[in-house]
C-alpha positions in Angstrom: -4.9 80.9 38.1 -5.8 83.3 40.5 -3.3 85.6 42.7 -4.1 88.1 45.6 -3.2 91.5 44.9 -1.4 91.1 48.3 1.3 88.6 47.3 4.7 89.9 46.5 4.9 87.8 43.5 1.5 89.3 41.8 2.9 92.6 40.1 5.7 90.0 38.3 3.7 87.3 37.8 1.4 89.7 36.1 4.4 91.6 34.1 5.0 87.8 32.6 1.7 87.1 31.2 1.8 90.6 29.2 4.8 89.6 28.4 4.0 86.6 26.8 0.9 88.3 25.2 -1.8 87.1 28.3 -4.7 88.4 29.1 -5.1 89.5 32.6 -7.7 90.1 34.8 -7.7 93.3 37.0 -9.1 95.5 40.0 -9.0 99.0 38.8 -10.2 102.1 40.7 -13.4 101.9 39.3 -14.3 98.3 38.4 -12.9 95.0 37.5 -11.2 94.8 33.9 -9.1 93.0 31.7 -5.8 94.0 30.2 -3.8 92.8 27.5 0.0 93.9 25.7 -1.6 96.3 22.6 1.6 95.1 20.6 1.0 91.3 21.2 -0.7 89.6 18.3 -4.2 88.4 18.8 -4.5 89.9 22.5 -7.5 91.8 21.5 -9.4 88.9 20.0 -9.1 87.2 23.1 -10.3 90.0 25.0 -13.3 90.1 22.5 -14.1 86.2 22.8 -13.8 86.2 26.5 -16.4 89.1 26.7 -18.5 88.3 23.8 -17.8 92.2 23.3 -19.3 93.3 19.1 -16.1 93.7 17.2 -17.6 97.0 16.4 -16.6 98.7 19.7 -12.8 99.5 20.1 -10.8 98.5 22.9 -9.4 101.5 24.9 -5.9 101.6 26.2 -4.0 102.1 29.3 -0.8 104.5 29.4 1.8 104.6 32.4 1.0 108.4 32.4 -0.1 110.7 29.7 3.5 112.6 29.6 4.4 109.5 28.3 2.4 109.3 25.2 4.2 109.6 21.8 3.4 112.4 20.8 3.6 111.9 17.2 0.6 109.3 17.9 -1.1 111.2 19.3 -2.8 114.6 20.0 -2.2 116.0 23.3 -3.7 119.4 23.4 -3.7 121.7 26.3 -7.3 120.8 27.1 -6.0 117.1 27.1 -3.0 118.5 29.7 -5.3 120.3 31.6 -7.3 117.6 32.1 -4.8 115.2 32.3 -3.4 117.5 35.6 -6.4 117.9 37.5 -8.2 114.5 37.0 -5.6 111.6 36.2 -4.6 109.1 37.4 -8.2 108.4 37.9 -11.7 107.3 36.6 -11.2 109.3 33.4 -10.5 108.3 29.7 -9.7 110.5 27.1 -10.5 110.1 23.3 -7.8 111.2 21.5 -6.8 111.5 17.5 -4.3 108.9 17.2 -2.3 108.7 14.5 -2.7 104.8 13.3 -6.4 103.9 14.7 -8.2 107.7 13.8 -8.8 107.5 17.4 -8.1 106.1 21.0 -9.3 106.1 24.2 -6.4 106.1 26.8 -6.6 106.1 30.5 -4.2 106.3 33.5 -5.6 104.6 36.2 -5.3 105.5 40.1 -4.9 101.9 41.3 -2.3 101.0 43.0 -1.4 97.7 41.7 -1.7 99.2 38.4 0.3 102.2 39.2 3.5 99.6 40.2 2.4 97.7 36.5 2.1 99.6 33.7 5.2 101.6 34.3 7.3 98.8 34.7 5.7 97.0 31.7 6.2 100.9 29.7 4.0 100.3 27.0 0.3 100.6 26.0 -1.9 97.9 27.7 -5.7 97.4 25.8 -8.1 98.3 28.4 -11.9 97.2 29.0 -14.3 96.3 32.0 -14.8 92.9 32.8 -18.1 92.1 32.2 -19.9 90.4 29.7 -21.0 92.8 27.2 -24.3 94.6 28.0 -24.6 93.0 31.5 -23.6 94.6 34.8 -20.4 95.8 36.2 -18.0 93.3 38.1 -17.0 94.4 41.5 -15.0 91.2 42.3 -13.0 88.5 41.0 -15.5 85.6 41.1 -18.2 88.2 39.9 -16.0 89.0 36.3 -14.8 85.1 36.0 -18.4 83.7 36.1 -19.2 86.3 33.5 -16.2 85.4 31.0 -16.3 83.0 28.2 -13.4 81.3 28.5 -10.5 81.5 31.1 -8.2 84.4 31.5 -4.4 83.9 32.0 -4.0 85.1 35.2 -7.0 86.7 37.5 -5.7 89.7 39.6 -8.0 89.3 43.1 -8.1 92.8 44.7 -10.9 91.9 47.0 -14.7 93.9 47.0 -14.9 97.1 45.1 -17.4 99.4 46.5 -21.1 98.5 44.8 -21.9 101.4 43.2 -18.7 102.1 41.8 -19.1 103.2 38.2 -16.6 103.1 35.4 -14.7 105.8 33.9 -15.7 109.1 32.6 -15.0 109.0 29.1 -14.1 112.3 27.2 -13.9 113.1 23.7 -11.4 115.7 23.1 -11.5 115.3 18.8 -14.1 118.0 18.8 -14.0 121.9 20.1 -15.3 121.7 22.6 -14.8 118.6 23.5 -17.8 116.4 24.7 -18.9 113.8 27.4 -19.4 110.6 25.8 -20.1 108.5 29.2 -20.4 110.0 32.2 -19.0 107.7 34.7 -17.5 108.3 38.3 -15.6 111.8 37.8 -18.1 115.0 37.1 -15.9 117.2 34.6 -16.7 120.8 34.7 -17.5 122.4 31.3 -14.8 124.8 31.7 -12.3 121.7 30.8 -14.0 120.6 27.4 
């Protein structure tokens, strides 16, 4: 089923498929993505079927903001605040030392459909783009179904995303300094690692 990120009912209707441990597909700031409950069981394997994605590579999460992190989970220096302040919500993931997986990437994004979500749903949502692994990005709905192996619960249709958009900027923050593992739409300074 698909829903326009224009009808009143999406944000709920998308609430009750994490809920019931759905996978969802998304508009994002950056590019089209699928999301899933982190606490549902087998949520992540459907996120790894549906993308063919290696069950090597670790799903990142979203957080309703990084002040809300538990923070006996995980590390939130000040370089992670500091960066956290100027850059999020936005196109920027940070790797963090977590506490049960070693470590986790966790992002707060700047979209507003997103912004109404993850708040309301309050917990930690696995996080990935929508494309098939190792082909391109999807910049709308029909582009990320046709690429899917399977069928998602709900598809989120937030229209065209600009072409060129690019995914997140992904920063490790385990190491001192920290380092640039992707660079993706945001340009950190070095000042911040």
């Amino acid at each position: 089923m698909t829903i326009s990120i224009h009808d009143p009912a999406a944000v709920e209707q998308a609430l009750g498929v994490l809920r019931a441990g759905g996978v969802l597909l998304v508009p994002t700031e950056t590019l089209y993505g699928l999301i899933a409950d982190a606490s549902a069981p087998g949520a992540a394997e459907k996120i790894y079927r549906l993308k063919h994605r290696p069950a090597v590579k670790r799903l990142g999460f979203f957080a309703p903001s990084f002040e809300t992190l538990d923070r006996d989970r995980f590390t939130l220096d000040e370089r992670a605040l500091a960066l956290a302040r100027k850059f999020s919500p936005g196109p920027l993931t940070l790797i963090l030392a977590d506490r049960e997986l070693g470590t986790a990437g966790i992002r707060v994004s700047a979209h507003p459909f997103l912004n109404e979500l993850l708040p309301r749903f309050g917990k930690l949502i696995y996080q990935t783009s929508a494309n098939h692994s190792g082909m391109p990005d999807a910049h709308n709905v029909d582009e990320a179904l046709a690429m899917l192996d399977g069928d998602v619960d709900l598809a989120v249709d937030g229209g065209q995303l600009a072409p060129g958009a690019q995914g997140s900027t992904i920063v490790d923050l385990t190491t001192t300094p920290g380092k640039i593992v992707r660079q993706g739409a945001l340009t950190i300074p070095e000042a911040y690692l």
